[in-house]
C-alpha positions as CSV (number, residue, x, y, z in Angstrom):
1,X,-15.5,7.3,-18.4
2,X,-12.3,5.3,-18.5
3,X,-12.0,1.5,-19.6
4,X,-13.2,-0.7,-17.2
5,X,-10.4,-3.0,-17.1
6,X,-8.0,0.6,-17.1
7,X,-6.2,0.8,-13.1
8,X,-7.7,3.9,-11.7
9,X,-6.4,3.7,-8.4
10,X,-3.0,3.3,-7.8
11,X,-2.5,1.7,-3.9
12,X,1.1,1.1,-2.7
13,X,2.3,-0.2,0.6
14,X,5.4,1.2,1.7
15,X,7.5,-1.1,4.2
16,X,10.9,-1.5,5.3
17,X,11.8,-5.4,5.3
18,X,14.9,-4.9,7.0
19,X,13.1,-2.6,10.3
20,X,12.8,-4.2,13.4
21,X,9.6,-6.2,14.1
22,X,7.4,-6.5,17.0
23,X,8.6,-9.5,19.3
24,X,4.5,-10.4,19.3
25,X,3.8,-10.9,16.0
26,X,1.6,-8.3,16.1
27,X,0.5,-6.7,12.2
28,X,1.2,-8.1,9.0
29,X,3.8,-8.8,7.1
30,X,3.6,-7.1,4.0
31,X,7.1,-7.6,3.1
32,X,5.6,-11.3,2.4
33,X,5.1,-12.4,-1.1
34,X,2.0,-14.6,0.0
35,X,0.4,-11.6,2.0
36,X,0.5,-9.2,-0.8
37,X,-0.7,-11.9,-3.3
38,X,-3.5,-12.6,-0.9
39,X,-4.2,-8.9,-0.7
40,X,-4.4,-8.5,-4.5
41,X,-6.8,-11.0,-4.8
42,X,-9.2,-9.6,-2.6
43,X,-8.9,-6.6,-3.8
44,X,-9.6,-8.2,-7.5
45,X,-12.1,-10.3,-6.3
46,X,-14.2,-7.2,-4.4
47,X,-13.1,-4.5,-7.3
48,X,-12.2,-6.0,-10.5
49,X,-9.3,-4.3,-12.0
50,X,-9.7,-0.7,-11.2
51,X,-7.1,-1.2,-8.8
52,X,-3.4,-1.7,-9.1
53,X,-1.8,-2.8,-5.8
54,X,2.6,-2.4,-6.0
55,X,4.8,-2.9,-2.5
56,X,7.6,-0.3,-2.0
57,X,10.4,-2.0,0.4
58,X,12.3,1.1,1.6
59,X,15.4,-1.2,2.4
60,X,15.7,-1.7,-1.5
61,X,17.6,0.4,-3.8
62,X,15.7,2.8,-5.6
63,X,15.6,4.1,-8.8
64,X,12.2,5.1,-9.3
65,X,11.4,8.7,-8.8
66,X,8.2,8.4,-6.9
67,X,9.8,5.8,-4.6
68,X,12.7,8.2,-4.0
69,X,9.5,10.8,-2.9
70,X,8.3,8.2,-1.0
71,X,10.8,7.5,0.8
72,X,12.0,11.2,1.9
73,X,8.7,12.2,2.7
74,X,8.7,9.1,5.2
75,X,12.1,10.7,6.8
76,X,10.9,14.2,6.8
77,X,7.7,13.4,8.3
78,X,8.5,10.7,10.3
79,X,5.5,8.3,9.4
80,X,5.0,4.7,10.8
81,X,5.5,2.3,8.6
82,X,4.0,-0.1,7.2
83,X,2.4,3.0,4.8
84,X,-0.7,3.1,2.5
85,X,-0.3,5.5,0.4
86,X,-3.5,5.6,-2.3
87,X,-3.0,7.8,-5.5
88,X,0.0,9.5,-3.8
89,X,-1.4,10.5,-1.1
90,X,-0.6,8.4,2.4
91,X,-3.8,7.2,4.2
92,X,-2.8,5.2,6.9
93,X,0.6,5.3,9.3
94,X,1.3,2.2,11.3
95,X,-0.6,-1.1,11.6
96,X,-3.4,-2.4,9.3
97,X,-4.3,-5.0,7.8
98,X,-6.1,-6.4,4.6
99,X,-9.5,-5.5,6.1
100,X,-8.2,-2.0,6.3
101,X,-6.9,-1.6,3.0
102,X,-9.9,-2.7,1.4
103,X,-12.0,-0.5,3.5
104,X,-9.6,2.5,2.6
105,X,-10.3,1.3,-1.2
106,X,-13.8,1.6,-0.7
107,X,-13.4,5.0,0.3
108,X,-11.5,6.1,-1.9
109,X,-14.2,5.2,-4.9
110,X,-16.8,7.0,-2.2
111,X,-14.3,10.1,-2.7
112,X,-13.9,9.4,-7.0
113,X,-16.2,6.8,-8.7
């Protein structure tokens, strides 16, 4: 069983800051410094520290191998962003919200405890 306070699921949301937005408002704004802090609280407040939240803005330079992964298999399969992507695998394409994520997160721990 690995340490309790040890990460042992690895969420990030991919984004592109500099993509057009909808006019309406509509989704959220994970490109948003107070919107992914308010994320990673919840998701420390409902799961302790199992779970290690990270934001990949597409519009950034990357050096990072997975984000480099990321990011082509966004092009190649033409996936919606904003992306969830939980232990390297994407979950949802397009809209969602912190409700969402968390409930992704629960499933994920349905899936491996």
């Amino acid at each position: 069983m690995p340490p309790l306070d040890k990460p042992t699921i690895q969420i990030t949301i991919v984004d592109d800051s500099q993509s057009e937005k909808c006019d309406s408002r509509c989704g959220v704004d994970w490109s948003s410094v107070e919107v992914i802090a308010l994320a990673s609280n919840r998701i420390k407040e409902r799961f302790g520290n199992r779970i290690n939240l990270n934001y990949l803005d597409l519009s950034e330079p990357m050096t990072n191998h997975h984000a480099v992964e990321l990011k082509q298999r966004v092009r190649k399969e033409k996936l919606p962003l904003p992306l969830l992507v939980i232990n390297g695998q994407p979950r949802i394409s397009g809209q969602f919200d912190i409700h969402l994520l968390l409930e992704a997160i629960d499933a994920e721990l349905e899936i491996k405890p």
